[in-house]
C-alpha positions as CSV (number, residue, x, y, z in Angstrom):
1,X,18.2,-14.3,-4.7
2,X,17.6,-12.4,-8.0
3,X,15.8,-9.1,-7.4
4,X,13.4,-8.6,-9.2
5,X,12.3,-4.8,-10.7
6,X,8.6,-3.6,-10.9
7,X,7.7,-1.6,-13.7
8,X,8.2,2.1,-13.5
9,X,10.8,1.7,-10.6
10,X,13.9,3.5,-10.2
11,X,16.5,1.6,-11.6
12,X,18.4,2.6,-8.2
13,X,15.2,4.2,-6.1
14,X,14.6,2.9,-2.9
15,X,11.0,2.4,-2.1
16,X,9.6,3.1,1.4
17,X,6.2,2.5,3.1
18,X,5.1,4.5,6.1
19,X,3.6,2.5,9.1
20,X,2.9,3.9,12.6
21,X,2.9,1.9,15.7
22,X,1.7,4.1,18.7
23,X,5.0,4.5,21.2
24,X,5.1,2.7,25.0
25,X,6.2,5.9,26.0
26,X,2.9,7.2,25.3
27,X,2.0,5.2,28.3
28,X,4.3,6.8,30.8
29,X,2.7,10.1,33.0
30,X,3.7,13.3,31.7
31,X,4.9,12.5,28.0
32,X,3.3,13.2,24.6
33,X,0.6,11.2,23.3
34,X,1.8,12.2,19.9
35,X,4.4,9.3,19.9
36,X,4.5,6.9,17.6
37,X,7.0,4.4,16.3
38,X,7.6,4.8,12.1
39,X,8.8,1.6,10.0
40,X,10.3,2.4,6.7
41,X,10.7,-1.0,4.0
42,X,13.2,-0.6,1.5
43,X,14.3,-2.0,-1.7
44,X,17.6,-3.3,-0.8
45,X,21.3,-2.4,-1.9
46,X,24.4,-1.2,-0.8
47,X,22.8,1.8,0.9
48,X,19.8,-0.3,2.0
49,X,20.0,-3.5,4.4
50,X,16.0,-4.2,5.0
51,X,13.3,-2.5,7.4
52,X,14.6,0.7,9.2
53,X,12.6,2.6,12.2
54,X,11.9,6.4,13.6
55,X,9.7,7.9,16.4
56,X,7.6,9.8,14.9
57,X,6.0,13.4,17.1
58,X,2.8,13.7,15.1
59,X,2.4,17.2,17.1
60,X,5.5,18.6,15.6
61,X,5.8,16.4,12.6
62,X,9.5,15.6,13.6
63,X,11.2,12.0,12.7
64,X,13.7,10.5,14.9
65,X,16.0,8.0,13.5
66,X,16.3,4.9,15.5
67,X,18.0,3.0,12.4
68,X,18.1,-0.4,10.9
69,X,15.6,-2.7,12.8
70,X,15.9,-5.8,10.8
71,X,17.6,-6.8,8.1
72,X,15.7,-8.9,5.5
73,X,16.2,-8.3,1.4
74,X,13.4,-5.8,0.0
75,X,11.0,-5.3,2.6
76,X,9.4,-3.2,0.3
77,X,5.6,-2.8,1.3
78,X,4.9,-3.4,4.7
79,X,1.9,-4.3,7.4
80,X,1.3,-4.2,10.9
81,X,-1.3,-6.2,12.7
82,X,-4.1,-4.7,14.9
83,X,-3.0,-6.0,18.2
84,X,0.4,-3.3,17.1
85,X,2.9,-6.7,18.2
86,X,3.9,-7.8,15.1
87,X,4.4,-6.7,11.8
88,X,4.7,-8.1,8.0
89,X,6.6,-7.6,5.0
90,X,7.4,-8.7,1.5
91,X,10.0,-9.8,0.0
92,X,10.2,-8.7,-3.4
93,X,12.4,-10.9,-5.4
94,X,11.4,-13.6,-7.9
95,X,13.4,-16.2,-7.2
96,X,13.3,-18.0,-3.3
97,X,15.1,-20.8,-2.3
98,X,15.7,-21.9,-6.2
99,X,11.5,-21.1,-7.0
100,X,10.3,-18.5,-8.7
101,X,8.2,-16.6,-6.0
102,X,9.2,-14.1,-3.6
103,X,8.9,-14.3,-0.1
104,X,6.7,-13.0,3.2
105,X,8.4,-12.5,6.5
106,X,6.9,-11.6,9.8
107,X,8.7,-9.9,12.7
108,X,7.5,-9.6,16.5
109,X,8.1,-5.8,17.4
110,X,9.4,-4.3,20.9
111,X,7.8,-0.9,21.3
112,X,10.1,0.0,23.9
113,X,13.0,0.2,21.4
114,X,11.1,-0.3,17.9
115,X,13.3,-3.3,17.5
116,X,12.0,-6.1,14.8
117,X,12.5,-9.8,16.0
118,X,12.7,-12.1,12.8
119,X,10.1,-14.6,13.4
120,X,10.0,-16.6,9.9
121,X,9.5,-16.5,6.3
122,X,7.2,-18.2,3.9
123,X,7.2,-18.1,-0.1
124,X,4.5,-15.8,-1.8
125,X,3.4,-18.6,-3.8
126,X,4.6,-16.0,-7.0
127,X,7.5,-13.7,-8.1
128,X,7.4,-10.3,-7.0
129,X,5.0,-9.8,-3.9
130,X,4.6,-6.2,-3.8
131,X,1.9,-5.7,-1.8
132,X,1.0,-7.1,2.0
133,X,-2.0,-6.6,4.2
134,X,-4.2,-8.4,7.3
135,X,-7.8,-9.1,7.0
136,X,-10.3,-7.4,10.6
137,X,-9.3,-9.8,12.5
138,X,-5.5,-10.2,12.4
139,X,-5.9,-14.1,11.8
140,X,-4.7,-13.9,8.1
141,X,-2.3,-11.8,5.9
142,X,-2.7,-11.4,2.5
143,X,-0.4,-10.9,-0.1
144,X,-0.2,-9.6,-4.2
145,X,2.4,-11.1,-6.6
146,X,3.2,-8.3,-9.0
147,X,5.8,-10.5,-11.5
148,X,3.5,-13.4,-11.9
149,X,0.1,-11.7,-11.1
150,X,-1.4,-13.8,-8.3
151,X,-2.5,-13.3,-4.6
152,X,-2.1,-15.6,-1.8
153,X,-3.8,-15.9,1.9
154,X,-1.8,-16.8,4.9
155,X,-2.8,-17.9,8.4
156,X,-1.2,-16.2,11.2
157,X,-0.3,-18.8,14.4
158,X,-0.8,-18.0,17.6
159,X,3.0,-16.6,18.0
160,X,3.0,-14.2,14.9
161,X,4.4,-16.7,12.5
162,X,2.9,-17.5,9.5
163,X,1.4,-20.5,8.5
164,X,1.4,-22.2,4.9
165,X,-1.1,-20.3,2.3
166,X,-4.6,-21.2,2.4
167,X,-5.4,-19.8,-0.3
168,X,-3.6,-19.2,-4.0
169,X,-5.4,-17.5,-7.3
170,X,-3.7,-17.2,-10.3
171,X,-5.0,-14.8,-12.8
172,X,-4.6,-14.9,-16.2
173,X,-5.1,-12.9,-19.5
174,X,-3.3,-9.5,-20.5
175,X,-4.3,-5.6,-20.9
176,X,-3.7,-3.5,-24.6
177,X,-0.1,-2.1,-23.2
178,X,2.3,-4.6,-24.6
179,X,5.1,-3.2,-22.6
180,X,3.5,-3.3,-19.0
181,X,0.6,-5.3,-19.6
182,X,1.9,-8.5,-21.1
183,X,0.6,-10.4,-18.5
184,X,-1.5,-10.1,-15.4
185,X,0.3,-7.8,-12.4
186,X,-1.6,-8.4,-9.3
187,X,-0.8,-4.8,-7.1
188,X,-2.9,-4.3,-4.1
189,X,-5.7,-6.9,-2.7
190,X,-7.5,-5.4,0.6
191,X,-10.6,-7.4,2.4
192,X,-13.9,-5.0,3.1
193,X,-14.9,-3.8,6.3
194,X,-16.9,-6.5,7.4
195,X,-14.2,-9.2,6.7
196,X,-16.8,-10.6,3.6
197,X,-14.8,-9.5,0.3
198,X,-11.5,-9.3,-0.9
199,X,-10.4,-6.5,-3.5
200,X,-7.7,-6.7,-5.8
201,X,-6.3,-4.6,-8.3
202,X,-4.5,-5.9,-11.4
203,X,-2.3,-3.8,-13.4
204,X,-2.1,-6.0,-16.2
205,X,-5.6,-7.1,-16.8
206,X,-7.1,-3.9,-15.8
207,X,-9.6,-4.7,-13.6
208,X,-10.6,-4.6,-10.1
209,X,-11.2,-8.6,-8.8
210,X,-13.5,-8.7,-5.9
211,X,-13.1,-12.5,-3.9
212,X,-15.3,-13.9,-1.3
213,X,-13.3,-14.4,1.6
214,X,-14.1,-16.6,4.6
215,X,-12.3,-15.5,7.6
216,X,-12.8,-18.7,8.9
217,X,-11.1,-20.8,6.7
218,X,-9.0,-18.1,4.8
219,X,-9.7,-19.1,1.7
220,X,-11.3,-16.9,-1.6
221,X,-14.0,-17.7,-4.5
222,X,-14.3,-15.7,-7.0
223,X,-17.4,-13.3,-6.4
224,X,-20.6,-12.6,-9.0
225,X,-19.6,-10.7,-10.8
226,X,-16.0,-11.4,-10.6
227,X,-14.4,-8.1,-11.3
228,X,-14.8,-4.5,-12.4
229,X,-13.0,-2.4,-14.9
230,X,-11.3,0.5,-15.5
231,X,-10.5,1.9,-19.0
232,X,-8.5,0.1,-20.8
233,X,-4.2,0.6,-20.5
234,X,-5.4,2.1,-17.7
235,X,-3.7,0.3,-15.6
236,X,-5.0,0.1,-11.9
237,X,-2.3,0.2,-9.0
238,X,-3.7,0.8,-5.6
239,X,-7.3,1.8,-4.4
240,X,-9.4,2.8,-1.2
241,X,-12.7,2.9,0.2
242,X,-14.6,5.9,1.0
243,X,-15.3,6.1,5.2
244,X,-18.7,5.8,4.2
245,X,-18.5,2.4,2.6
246,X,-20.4,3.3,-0.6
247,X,-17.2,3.9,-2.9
248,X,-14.3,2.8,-3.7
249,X,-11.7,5.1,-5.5
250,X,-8.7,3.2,-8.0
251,X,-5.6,5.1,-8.9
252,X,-4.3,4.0,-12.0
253,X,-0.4,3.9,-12.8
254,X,-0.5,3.9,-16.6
255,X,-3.6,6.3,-17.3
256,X,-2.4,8.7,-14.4
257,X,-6.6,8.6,-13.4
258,X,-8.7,7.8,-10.3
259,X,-11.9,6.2,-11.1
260,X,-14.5,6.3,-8.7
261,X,-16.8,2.9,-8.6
262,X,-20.0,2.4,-6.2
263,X,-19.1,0.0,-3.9
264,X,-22.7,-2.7,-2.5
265,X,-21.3,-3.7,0.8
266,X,-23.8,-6.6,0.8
267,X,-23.0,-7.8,-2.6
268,X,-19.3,-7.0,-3.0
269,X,-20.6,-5.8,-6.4
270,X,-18.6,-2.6,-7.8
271,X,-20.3,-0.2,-10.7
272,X,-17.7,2.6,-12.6
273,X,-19.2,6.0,-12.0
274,X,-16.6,8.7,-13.0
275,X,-12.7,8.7,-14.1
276,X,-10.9,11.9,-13.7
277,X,-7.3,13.0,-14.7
278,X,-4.5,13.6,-12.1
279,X,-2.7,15.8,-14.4
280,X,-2.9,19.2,-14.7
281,X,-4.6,20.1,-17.9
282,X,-1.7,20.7,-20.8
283,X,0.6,18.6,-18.5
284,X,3.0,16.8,-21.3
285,X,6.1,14.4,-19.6
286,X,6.5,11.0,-18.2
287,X,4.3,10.4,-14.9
288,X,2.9,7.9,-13.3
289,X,0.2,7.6,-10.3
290,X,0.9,5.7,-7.6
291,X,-0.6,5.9,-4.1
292,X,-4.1,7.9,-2.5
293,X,-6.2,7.6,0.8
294,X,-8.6,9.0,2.7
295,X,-7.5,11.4,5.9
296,X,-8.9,10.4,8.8
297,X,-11.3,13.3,9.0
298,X,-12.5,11.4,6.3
299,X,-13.0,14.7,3.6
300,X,-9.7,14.2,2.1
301,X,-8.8,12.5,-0.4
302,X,-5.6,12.7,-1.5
303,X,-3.7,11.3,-4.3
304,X,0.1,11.6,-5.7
305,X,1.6,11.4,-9.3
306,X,5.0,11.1,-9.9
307,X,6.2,13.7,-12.3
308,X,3.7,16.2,-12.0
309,X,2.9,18.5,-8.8
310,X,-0.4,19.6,-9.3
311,X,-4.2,17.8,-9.4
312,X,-7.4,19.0,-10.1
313,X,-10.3,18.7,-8.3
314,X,-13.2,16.5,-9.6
315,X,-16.7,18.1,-8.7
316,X,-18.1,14.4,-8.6
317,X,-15.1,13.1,-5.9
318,X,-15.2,16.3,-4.2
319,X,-18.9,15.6,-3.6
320,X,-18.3,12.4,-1.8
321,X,-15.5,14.1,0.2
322,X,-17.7,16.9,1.3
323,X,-15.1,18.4,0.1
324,X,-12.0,17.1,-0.7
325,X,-8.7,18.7,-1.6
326,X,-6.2,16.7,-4.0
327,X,-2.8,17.6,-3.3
328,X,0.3,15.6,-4.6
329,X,3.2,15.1,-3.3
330,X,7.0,16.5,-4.7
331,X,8.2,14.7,-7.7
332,X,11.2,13.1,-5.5
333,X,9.1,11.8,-3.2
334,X,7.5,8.1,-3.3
335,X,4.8,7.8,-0.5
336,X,2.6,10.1,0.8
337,X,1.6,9.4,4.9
338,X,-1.6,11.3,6.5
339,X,-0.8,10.9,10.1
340,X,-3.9,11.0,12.6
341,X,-6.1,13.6,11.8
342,X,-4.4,17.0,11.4
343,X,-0.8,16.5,9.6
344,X,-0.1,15.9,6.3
345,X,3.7,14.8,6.7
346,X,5.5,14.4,3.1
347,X,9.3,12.4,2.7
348,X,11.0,12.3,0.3
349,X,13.3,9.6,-0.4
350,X,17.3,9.4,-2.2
351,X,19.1,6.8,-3.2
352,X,22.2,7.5,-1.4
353,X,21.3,7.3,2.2
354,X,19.1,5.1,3.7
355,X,16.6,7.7,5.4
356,X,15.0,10.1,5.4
357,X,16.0,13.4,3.3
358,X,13.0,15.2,3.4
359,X,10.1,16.0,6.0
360,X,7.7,18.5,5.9
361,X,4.2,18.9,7.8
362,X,1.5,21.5,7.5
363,X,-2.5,21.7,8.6
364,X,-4.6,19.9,6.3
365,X,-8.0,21.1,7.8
366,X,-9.3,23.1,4.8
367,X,-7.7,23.4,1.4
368,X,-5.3,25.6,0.5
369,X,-5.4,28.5,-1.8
C-alpha cells in the first residue's frame, strides 16, 4: 500500500486519536468507576504497528499501557459505536488492493482485556480517509476522503462488520490556496442530533456541506442550501455543535480561525455569525489549527493550534459558552481529550516510541488566571 501524507503532517509524526470505552472492571464491587479503556490510532512505521490501548483513571488522570491491540496500517482517526462493542477506523493510504482509495476496518472489542478482534475491511470509496464516525443509532459509519475529497456511508451488519457503501458524494471544485487547496479535501462529516443532517467540512473548497441523511436507507442528498462558507483559504478542518443545538463552531487549518455559524435544527440550514483568530495578537510563525470541542459541562470550548500556545477569548463565543475558556494545547502535542466532566488530560505525542510521552491533568471548572 502507498501511504499517503495529509497536508501539514509530520513528515515522521505519528498521529493519535483519543477514544474511551468505560472499563468491565467498573462493574466489579468495590473498584473505581473512573475506569475506562483508551484507544490510540497511529500513523504507521517502524515505531508504529496500528491501534494501541491504555486504561485510563479519569480520577487521577493516569494512563496505563496495555500496548498494541491490533495491528492494521494507519489507523489514524478512530470511532467507537454506542453499544461500546466495536469500534472503527481508517485506513489512510491512497492506494488499496491496486485502487486508489483507502480503506475502513472494524474491530469487535473485549473490555476485559481492551483487546481489538479484526472483523473486516472495506475500501473508502477515495484516497486518504482521514476522518470516521457513526450516525445515533450505530446502524451506519461514515467516513471523509481527505486525498480525493469525497465522503462515503456504510451499513453496519448485525455482527459489527461493515457492509458495502450506501452512499458515495464526490465533490468537486477548488479554494484560492494553490498549494493545499488544489482540489477538494473532504476532513470531518458528522450527522446532527436528530439523525436528519449530515455535516461536512472541506478543506479545499472551503465550505461547510450539510447532506440530508436517511437513517433508513443510509443514503445523503444534498440539502437547500447545500453548504455554508467560511472565508476564503480559510480552510475548514474539523467542527462541533454547541450542547444547545443552535451553533455550530468550524476550526480552520489554513486561517488558524474558528467561525461561529447558527445552526436551524429543523432546516439543517447554517448562517456565518463571527470568525475569530486563535493566535495571539502579534503571533508571527508557522501554525496551524486543528482540533476543538465542547467539555461536557458544556461552557467550554476549547480549541488547539499547533505552533502557538496561547488563544484569546472571543466575547461573542464566550457568550454562548456562558463562559468559555480557550486553552491550547503544547506545541508537541496533536490531540487534545476532555475526559468526563472535570479533567482536561493533554498528551503529547513523539515519533520514536509508540506511546505516550506526555500526560498531564488539571481542574477545568473555571478558567484560569
Amino acid at each position: 500500500m502507498k501511504i499517503t501524507r495529509r497536508r501539514f503532517a509530520f513528515s515522521i509524526a505519528l498521529f493519535f486519536l483519543l477514544l474511551l470505552v468505560p472499563s468491565t472492571s467498573q462493574a466489579r464491587k468495590g473498584t473505581s468507576k473512573s475506569s475506562y479503556l483508551m484507544y490510540v490510532g497511529t500513523y504507521t512505521g517502524p515505531e508504529s504497528k496500528g491501534i494501541y490501548a491504555y486504561r485510563f483513571d479519569s480520577a487521577t488522570g493516569q494512563a496505563t499501557p496495555i500496548g498494541l491491540v491490533a495491528e492494521t496500517v494507519n489507523p489514524s482517526f478512530l470511532a467507537i459505536d454506542p453499544t461500546r462493542r466495536f469500534l472503527y477506523a481508517v485506513n489512510e493510504v491512497s492506494d488499496y488492493q491496486g485502487k486508489r482509495t483507502g480503506g475502513v476496518s472494524s474491530f469487535a472489542i473485549d473490555r476485559k482485556s481492551g483487546k481489538l478482534t479484526f472483523l473486516n475491511e472495506v475500501p473508502s470509496h477515495g484516497a486518504g480517509p482521514c476522518h470516521v464516525s457513526l450516525d445515533q443509532t450505530g446502524k451506519y459509519v461514515l467516513v471523509a476522503n481527505y486525498d480525493s475529497g469525497s465522503v462515503a456511508v456504510f451499513p453496519v451488519l448485525k455482527d459489527g462488520k461493515l457492509g458495502e457503501a450506501s452512499a458515495v458524494d464526490q465533490h468537486t471544485g477548488h479554494g484560492p490556496n494553490p498549494e493545499h487547496q488544489e482540489g477538494p479535501h473532504a476532513h470531518q462529516i458528522d450527522v446532527s442530533r436528530d439523525n436528519r443532517f449530515a455535516l461536512n467540512t472541506d478543506l479545499g473548497l472551503d465550505q461547510v456541506l450539510v447532506y440530508r441523511f436517511d437513517a433508513a436507507k443510509g443514503t445523503l442528498a444534498a440539502n437547500d442550501p447545500p453548504f455554508a462558507e467560511v472565508a476564503p483559504g480559510a480552510g475548514p478542518r474539523h467542527f462541533v455543535f454547541h450542547p444547545s443545538n443552535k451553533f455550530v463552531y468550524v476550526i480552520a487549518e489554513l486561517g488558524s480561525t474558528v467561525t461561529e455559524f447558527s445552526y436551524d435544527a429543523a432546516t439543517g440550514g447554517l448562517k456565518r455569525l463571527t470568525a475569530v483568530s486563535t493566535l495571539p495578537e502579534g503571533f508571527k510563525g508557522q501554525n496551524d489549527t486543528r482540533k476543538s470541542r465542547w467539555t461536557r459541562r458544556e461552557n467550554f470550548f476549547m480549541a488547539r493550534t499547533a505552533g502557538t500556545t496561547a488563544l484569546p477569548p472571543s466575547p461573542s463565543i464566550r457568550r454562548r459558552a456562558h463562559p468559555s475558556w480557550w486553552k491550547t494545547s503544547p506545541p508537541a502535542a496533536r490531540h487534545r481529550a476532555t475526559l468526563k466532566s472535570h479533567p482536561a488530560a493533554t498528551t503529547s505525542w513523539r515519533p520514536t516510541k509508540p506511546a505516550i510521552t506526555s500526560w498531564s491533568s488539571r481542574s477545568i471548572s473555571k478558567p484560569a488566571t
